[in-house]
Short mmCIF file of the C-alpha atoms (twelve columns), coordinates in Angstrom:
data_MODEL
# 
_entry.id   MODEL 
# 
loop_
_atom_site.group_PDB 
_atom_site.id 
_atom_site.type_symbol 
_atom_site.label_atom_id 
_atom_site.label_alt_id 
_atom_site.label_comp_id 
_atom_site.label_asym_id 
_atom_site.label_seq_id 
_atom_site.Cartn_x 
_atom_site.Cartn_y 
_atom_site.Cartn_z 
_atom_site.pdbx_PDB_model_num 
ATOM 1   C CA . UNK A 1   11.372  25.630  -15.359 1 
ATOM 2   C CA . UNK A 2   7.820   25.210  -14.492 1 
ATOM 3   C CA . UNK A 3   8.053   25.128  -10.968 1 
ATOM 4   C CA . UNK A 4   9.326   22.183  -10.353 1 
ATOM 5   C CA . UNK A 5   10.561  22.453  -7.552  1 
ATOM 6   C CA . UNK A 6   7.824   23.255  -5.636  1 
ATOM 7   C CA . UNK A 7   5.772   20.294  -6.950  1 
ATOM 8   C CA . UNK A 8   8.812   17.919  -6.418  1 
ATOM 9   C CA . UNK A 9   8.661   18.763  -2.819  1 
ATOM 10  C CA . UNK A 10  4.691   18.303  -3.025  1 
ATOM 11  C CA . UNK A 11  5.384   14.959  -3.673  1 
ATOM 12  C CA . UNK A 12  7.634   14.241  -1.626  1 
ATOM 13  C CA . UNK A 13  5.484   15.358  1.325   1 
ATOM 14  C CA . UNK A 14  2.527   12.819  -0.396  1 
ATOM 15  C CA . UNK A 15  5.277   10.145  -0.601  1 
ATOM 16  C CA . UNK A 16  6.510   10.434  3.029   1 
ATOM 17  C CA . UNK A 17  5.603   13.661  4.796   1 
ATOM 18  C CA . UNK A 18  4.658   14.279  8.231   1 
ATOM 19  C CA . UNK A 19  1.027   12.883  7.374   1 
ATOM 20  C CA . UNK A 20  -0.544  9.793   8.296   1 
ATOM 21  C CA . UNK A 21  -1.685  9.017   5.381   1 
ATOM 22  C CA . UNK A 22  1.636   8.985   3.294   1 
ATOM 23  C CA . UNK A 23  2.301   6.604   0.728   1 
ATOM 24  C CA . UNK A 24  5.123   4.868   2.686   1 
ATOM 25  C CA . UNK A 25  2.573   4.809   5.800   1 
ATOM 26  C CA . UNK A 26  0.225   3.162   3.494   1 
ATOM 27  C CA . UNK A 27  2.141   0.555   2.311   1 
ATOM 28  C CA . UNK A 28  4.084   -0.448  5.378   1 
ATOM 29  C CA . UNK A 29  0.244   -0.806  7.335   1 
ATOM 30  C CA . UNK A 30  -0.936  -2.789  4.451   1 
ATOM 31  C CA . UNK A 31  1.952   -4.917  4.226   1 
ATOM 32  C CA . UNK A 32  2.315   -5.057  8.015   1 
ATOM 33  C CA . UNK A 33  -1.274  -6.416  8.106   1 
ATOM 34  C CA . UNK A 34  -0.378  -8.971  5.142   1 
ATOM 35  C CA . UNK A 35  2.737   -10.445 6.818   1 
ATOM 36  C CA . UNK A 36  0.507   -11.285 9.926   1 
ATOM 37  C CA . UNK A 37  -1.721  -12.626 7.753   1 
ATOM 38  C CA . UNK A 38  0.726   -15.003 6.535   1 
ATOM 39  C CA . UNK A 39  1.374   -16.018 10.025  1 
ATOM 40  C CA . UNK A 40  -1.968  -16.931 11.000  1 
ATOM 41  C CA . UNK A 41  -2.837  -18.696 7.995   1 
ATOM 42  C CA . UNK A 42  -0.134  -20.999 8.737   1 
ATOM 43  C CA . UNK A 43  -1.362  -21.743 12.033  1 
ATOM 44  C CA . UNK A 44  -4.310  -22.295 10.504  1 
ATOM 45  C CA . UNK A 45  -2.754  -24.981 8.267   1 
ATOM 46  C CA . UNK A 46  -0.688  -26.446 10.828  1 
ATOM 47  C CA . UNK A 47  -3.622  -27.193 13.051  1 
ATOM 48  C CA . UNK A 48  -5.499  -28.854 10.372  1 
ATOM 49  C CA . UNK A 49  -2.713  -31.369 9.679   1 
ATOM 50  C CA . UNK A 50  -2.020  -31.845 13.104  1 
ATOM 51  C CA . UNK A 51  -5.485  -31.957 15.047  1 
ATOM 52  C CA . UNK A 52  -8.522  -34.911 13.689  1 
ATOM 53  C CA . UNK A 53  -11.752 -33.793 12.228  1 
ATOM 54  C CA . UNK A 54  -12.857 -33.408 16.098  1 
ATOM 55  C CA . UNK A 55  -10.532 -30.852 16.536  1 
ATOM 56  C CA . UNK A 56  -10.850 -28.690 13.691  1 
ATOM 57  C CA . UNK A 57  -10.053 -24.770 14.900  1 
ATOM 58  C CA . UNK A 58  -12.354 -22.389 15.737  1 
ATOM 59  C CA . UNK A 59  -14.330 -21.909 12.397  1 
ATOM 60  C CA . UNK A 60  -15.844 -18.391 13.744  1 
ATOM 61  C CA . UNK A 61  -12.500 -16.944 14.565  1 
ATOM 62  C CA . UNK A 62  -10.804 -18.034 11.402  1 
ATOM 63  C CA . UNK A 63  -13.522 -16.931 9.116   1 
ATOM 64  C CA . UNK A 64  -13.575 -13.872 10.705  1 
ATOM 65  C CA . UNK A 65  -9.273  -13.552 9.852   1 
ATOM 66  C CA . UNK A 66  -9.701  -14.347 6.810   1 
ATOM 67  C CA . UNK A 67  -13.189 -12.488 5.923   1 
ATOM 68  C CA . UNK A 68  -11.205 -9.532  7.302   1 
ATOM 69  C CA . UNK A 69  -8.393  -10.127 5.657   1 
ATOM 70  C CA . UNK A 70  -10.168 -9.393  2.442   1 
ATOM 71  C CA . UNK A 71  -11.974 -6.819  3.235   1 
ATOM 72  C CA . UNK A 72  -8.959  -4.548  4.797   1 
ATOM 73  C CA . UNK A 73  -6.434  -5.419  1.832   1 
ATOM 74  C CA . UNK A 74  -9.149  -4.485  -0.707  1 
ATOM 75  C CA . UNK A 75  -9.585  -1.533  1.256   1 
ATOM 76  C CA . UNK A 76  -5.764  -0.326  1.578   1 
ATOM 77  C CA . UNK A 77  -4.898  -1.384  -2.026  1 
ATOM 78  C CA . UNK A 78  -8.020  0.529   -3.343  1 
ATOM 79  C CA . UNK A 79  -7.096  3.539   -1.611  1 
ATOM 80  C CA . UNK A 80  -3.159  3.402   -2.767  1 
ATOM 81  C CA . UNK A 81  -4.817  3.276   -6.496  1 
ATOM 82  C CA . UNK A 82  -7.834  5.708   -5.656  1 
ATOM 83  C CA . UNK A 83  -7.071  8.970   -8.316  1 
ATOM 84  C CA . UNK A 84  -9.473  11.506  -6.603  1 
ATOM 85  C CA . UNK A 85  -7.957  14.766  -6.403  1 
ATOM 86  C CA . UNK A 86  -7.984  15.554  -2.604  1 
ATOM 87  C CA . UNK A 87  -6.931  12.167  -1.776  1 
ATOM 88  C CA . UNK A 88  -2.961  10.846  -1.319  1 
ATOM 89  C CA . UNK A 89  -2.051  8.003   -3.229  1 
ATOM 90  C CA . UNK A 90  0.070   6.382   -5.028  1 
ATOM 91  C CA . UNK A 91  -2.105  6.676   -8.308  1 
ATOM 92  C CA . UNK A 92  -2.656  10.230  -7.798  1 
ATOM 93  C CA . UNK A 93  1.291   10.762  -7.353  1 
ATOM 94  C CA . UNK A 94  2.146   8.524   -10.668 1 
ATOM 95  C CA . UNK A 95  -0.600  10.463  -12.336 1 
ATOM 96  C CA . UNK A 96  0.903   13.996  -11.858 1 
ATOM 97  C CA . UNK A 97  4.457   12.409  -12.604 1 
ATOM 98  C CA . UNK A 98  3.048   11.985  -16.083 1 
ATOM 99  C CA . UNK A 99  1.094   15.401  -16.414 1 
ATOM 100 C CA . UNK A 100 4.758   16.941  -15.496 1 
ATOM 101 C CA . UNK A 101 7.049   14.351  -17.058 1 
ATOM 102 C CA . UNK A 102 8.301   17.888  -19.168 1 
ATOM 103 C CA . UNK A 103 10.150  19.131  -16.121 1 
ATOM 104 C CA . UNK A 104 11.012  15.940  -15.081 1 
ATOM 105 C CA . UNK A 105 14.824  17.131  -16.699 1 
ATOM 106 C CA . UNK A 106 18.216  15.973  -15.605 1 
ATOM 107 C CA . UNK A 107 19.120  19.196  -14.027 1 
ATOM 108 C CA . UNK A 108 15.855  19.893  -12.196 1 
ATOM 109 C CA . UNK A 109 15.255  16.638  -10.581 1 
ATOM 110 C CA . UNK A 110 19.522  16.746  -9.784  1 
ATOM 111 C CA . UNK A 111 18.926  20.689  -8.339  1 
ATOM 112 C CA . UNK A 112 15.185  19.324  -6.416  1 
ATOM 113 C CA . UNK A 113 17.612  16.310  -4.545  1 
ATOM 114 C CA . UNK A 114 20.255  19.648  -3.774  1 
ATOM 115 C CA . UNK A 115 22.570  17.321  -5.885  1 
ATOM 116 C CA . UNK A 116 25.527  19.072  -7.913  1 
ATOM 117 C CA . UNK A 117 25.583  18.456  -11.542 1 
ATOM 118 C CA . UNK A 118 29.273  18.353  -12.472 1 
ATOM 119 C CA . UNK A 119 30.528  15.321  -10.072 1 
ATOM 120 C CA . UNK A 120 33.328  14.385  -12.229 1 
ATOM 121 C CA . UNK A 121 36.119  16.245  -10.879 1 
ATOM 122 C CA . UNK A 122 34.741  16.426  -7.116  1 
ATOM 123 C CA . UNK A 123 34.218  13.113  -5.683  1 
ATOM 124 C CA . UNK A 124 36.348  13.572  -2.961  1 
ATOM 125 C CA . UNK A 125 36.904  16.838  -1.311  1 
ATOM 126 C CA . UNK A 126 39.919  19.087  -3.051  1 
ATOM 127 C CA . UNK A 127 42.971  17.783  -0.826  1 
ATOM 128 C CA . UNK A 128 41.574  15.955  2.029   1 
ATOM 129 C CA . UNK A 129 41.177  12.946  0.137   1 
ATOM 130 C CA . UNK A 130 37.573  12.465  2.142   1 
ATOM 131 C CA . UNK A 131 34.952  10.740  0.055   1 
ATOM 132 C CA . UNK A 132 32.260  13.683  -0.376  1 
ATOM 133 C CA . UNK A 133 28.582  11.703  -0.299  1 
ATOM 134 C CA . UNK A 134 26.553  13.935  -2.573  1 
ATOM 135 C CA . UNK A 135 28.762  13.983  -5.500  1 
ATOM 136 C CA . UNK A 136 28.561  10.107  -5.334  1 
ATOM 137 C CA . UNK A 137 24.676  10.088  -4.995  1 
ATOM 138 C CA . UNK A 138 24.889  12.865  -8.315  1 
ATOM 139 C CA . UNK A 139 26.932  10.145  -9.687  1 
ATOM 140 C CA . UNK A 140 24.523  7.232   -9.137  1 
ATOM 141 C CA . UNK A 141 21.577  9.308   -9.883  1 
ATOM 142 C CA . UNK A 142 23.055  10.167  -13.498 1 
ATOM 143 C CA . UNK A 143 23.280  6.622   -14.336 1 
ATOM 144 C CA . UNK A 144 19.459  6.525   -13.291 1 
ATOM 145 C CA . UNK A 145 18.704  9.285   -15.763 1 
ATOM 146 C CA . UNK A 146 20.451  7.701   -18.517 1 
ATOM 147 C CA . UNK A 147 18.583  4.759   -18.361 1 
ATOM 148 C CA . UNK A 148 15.049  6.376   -17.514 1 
ATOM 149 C CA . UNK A 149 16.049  8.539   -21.108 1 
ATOM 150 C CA . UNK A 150 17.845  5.892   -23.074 1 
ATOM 151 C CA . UNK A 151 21.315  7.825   -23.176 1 
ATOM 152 C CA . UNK A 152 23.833  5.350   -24.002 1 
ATOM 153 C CA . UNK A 153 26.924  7.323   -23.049 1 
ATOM 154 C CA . UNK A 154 28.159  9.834   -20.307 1 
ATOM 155 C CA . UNK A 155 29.658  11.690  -22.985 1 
ATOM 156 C CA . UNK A 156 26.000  12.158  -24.466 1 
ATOM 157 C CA . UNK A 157 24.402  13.751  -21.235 1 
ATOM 158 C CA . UNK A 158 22.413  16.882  -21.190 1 
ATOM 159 C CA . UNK A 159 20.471  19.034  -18.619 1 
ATOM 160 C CA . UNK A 160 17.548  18.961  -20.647 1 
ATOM 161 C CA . UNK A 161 17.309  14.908  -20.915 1 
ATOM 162 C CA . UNK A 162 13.643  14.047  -19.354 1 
ATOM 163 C CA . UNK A 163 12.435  10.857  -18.430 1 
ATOM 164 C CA . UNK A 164 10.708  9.222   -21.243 1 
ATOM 165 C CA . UNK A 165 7.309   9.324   -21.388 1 
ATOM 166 C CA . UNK A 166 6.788   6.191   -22.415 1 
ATOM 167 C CA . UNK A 167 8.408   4.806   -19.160 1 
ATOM 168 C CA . UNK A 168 5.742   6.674   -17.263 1 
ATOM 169 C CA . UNK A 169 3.028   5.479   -19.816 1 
ATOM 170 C CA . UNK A 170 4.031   1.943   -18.906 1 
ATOM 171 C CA . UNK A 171 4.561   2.270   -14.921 1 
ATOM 172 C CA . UNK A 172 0.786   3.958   -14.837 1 
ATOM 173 C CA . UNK A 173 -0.154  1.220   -17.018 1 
ATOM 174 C CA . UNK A 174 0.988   -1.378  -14.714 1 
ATOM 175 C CA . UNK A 175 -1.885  -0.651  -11.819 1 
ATOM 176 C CA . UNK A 176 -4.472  -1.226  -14.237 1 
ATOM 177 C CA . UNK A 177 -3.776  -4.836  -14.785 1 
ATOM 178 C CA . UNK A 178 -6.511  -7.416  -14.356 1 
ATOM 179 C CA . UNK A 179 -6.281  -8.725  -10.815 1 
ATOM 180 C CA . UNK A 180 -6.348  -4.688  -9.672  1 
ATOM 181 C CA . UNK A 181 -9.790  -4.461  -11.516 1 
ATOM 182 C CA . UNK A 182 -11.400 -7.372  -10.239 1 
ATOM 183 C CA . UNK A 183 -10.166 -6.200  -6.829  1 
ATOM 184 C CA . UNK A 184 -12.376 -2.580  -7.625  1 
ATOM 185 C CA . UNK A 185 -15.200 -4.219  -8.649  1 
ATOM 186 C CA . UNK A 186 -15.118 -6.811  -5.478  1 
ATOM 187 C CA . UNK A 187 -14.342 -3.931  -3.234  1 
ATOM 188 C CA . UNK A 188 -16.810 -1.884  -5.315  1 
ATOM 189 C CA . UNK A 189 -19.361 -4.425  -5.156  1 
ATOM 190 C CA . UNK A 190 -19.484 -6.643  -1.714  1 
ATOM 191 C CA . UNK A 191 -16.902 -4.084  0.310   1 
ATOM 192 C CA . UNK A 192 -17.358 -0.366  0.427   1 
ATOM 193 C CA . UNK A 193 -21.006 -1.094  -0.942  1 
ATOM 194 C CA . UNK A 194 -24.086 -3.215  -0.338  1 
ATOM 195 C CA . UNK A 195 -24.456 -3.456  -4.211  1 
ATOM 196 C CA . UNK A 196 -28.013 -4.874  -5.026  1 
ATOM 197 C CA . UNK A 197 -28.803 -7.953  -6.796  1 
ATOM 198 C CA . UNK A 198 -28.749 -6.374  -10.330 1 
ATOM 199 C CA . UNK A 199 -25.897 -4.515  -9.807  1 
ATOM 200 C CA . UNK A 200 -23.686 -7.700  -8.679  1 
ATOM 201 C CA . UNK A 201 -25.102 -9.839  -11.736 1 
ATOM 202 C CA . UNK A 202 -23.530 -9.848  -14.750 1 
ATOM 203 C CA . UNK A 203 -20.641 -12.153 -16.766 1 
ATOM 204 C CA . UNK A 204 -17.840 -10.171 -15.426 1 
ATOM 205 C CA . UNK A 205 -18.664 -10.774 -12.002 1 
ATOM 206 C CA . UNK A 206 -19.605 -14.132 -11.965 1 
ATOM 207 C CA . UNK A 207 -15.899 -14.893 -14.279 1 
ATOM 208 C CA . UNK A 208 -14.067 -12.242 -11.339 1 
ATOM 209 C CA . UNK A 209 -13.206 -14.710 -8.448  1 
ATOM 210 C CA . UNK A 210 -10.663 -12.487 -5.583  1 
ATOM 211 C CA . UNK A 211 -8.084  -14.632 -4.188  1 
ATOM 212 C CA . UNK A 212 -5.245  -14.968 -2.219  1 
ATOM 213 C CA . UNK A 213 -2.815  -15.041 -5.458  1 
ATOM 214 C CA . UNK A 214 -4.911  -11.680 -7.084  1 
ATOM 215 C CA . UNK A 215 -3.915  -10.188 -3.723  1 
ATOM 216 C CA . UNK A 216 -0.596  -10.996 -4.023  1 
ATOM 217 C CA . UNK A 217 -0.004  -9.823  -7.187  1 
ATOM 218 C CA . UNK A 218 -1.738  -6.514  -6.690  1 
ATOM 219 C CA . UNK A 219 0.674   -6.087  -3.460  1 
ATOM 220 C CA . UNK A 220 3.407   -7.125  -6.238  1 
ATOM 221 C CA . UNK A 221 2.672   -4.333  -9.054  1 
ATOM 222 C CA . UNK A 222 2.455   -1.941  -5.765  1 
ATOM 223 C CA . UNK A 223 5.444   -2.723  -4.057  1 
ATOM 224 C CA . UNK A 224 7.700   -2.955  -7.503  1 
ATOM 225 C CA . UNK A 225 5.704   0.094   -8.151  1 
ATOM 226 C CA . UNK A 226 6.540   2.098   -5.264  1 
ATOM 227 C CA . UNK A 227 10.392  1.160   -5.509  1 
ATOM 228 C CA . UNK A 228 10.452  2.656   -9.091  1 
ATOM 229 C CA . UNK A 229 9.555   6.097   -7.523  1 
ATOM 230 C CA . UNK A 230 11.694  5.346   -4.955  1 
ATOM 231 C CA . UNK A 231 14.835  5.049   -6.474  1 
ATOM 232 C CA . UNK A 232 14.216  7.166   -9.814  1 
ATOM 233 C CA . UNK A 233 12.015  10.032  -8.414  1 
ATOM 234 C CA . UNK A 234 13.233  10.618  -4.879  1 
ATOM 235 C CA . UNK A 235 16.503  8.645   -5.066  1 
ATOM 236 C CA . UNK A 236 15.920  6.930   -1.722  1 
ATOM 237 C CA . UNK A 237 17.020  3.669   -2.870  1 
ATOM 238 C CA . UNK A 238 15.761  0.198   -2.109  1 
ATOM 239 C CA . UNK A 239 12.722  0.065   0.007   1 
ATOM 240 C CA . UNK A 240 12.211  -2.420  2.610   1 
ATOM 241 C CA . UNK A 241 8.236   -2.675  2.447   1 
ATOM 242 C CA . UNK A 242 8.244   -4.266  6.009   1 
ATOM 243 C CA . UNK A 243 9.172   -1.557  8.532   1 
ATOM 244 C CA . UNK A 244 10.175  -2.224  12.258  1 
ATOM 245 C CA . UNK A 245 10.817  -5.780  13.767  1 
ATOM 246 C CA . UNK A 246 9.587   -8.960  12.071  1 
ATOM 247 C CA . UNK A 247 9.921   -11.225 14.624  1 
ATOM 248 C CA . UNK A 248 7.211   -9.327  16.691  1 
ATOM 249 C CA . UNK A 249 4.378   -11.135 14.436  1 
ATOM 250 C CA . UNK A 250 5.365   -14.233 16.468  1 
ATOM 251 C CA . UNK A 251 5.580   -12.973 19.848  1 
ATOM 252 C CA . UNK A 252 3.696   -14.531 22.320  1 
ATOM 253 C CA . UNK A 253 2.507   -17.228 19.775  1 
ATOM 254 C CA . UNK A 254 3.158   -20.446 21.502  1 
ATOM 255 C CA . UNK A 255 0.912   -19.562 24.382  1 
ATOM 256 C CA . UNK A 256 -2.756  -20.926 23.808  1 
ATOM 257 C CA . UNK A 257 -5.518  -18.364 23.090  1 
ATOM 258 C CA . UNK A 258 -7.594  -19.197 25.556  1 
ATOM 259 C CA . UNK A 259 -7.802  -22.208 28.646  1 
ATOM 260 C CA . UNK A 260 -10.485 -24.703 29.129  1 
ATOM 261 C CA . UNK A 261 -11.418 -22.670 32.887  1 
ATOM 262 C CA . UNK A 262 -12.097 -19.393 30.360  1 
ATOM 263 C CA . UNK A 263 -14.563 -20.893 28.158  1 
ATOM 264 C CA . UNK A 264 -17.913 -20.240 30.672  1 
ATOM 265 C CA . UNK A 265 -16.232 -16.454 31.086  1 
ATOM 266 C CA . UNK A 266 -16.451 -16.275 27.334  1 
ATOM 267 C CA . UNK A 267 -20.052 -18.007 26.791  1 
ATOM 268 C CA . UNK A 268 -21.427 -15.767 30.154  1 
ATOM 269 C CA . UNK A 269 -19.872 -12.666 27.920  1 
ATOM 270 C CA . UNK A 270 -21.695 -13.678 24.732  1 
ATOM 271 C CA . UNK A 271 -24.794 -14.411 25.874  1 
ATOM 272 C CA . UNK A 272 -24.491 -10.470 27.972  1 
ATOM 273 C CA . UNK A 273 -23.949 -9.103  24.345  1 
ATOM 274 C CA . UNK A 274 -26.736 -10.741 22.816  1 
ATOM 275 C CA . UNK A 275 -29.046 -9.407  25.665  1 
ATOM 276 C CA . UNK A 276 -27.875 -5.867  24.436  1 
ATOM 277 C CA . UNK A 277 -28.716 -6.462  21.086  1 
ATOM 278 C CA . UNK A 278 -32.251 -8.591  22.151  1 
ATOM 279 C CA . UNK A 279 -33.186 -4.843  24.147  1 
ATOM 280 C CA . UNK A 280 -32.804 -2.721  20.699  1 
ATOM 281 C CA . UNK A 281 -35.762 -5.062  19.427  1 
ATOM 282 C CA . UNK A 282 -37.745 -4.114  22.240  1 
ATOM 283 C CA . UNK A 283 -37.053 -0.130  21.414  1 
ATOM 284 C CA . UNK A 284 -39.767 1.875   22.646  1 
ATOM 285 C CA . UNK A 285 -39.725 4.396   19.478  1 
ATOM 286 C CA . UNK A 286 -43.120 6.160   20.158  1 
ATOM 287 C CA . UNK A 287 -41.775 7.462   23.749  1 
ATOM 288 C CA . UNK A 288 -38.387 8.391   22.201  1 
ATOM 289 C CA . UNK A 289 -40.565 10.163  19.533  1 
ATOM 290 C CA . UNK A 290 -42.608 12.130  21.907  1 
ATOM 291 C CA . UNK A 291 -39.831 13.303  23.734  1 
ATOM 292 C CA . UNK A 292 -37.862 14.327  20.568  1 
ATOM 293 C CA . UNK A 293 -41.236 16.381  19.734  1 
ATOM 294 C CA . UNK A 294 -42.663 18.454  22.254  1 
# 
C-alpha cells in the first residue's frame, strides 16, 4: 500500500466534494452555459430566415452572446485542463492518476469503494434470497478491472492487477489534442491576456482559427474524458453532463425581449451611462492628489 486510500478519497473530494470548484461543478456550469448557447444561436438563425434584411436582430446583443460565448468556454475549458498544483482540475486529477497508477491495484481501488472482493458466493444475502447491492457493484467493477488490465478471464484475476499504464498514458494524451492547444493559445493570447502585437504574430497563430466545432470537440475529449474516471476510478457510472431541468433554457422564450413603448427607457438609460463614463474624462487628478498627500 502506499496510502492509497487517503489519496483516493483526495480525489474524490477534487472530483465532487463539498467545493465549488469540483470537477463535476465545473463541467455541469460549462456545459450548462453551452446548452443555452445552443438555444440562442438558434434564435439567432431562426430570425434571420424569417425577418428581411430590415429586420436583421440586434447586432450588439448577439455579438455580445456570442463574443461571450468564447470567451467563458475558453475560460472554463482552460481551467478543467489547467495542471498548476494548487488548482482543481481535471488535468491535475488525471495527472496524479498516472504518478500513482502503482496503487491503482484491484484490491485497493475494490477496499477505497468499501467493496468486498470475493462476490462470488454472496450476491444475495445467505437465506433471505435479497439481492445484496455491493456485491453486485464488486461484481461490475471486476469486469472494469479486467478490461482496464487486459485480463481475459475471471479465473485469471489477482489483487495485485493495476490499471495499465498505458491506458492512463493515452487518456492524458487525449487533452492535448490540437483543437485544446489552439484553444490555450487563443485564450492565452486575446482572453486572459492583452498579448502585444509581436506576441500574437507568428504562423501558428495566423493557421489557429477557434470555432464553434474546436469548441465542441474540446467539450467532447472532456466530457468522454470525465466519464472514463467516472465509471473506472470512482465507479459512479454514466454521467449525465447536463444537471437539473432542460426545459428551463426555454422558459419564458416566446415572450419578446423588449416592447416598442421600452425603447426611449432604454436609449434615456444609455445615454445616463455614457454621462458616467464622459465625467471620468473630466477627473480632477491634481485635487484627488493633494488630498491623498498632505
Amino acid at each position: 500500500m502506499c496510502g492509497f486510500k487517503e489519496k483516493f478519497q483526495m480525489w474524490k473530494d477534487w472530483w465532487n466534494g463539498g467545493d465549488e470548484n469540483s470537477i463535476i461543478n465545473q463541467i455541469y456550469s460549462m456545459m450548462w452555459y453551452a446548452a443555452i448557447f445552443e438555444i440562442l444561436k438558434q434564435v439567432h438563425n431562426f430570425s434571420l430566415s424569417r425577418n428581411s434584411n430590415k429586420e436583421l436582430p440586434n447586432w450588439a446583443f448577439w455579438n455580445f452572446v456570442f463574443t461571450t460565448h468564447f470567451e467563458t468556454q475558453t475560460n472554463a475549458i482552460m481551467r478543467l485542463l489547467d495542471k498548476s498544483n494548487d488548482v482543481i482540475s481535471l488535468r491535475r486529477l488525471v495527472s496524479d492518476i498516472k504518478e500513482n497508477c502503482l496503487c491503482l491495484t484491484r484490491k485497493d481501488i475494490l477496499d477505497s469503494l468499501n467493496l468486498p472482493y470475493d462476490y462470488e458466493n454472496s450476491l444475495t444475502i445467505s437465506g433471505s434470497g435479497t439481492f445484496n447491492q455491493s456485491y453486485a457493484f464488486a461484481e461490475l467493477m471486476h469486469k472494469q478491472m479486467d478490461l482496464l488490465a487486459n485480463i481475459p478471464s475471471g479465473s485469471q484475476r489477482q489483487p495485485s492487477d493495476m490499471i495499465r499504464k498505458c491506458v492512463i498514458d493515452w487518456i492524458e494524451k487525449r487533452l492535448e489534442t490540437v483543437e485544446l492547444k489552439d484553444i490555450k493559445k487563443y485564450r492565452n493570447k486575446f482572453v486572459a491576456h492583452a498579448a502585444t502585437n509581436k506576441s500574437r504574430d507568428g504562423k501558428d497563430l495566423k493557421d489557429m482559427k477557434i470555432t464553434l466545432r474546436k469548441i465542441s470537440k474540446a467539450h467532447e475529449i472532456i466530457c468522454k474524458t470525465a466519464n472514463f474516471i467516472a465509471q473506472n476510478i470512482f465507479f459512479d457510472g454514466r454521467m449525465s453532463f447536463l444537471a437539473g431541468n432542460i426545459q428551463d433554457v426555454l422558459e419564458n422564450l416566446d415572450k419578446p425581449l423588449v416592447s416598442q413603448e421600452n425603447i426611449p427607457g432604454l436609449l434615456a438609460q444609455l445615454n445616463e451611462f455614457k454621462k458616467q463614463t464622459e465625467q471620468w474624462c473630466k477627473w480632477d487628478w491634481s485635487s484627488e492628489f493633494e488630498k491623498s498627500c498632505p
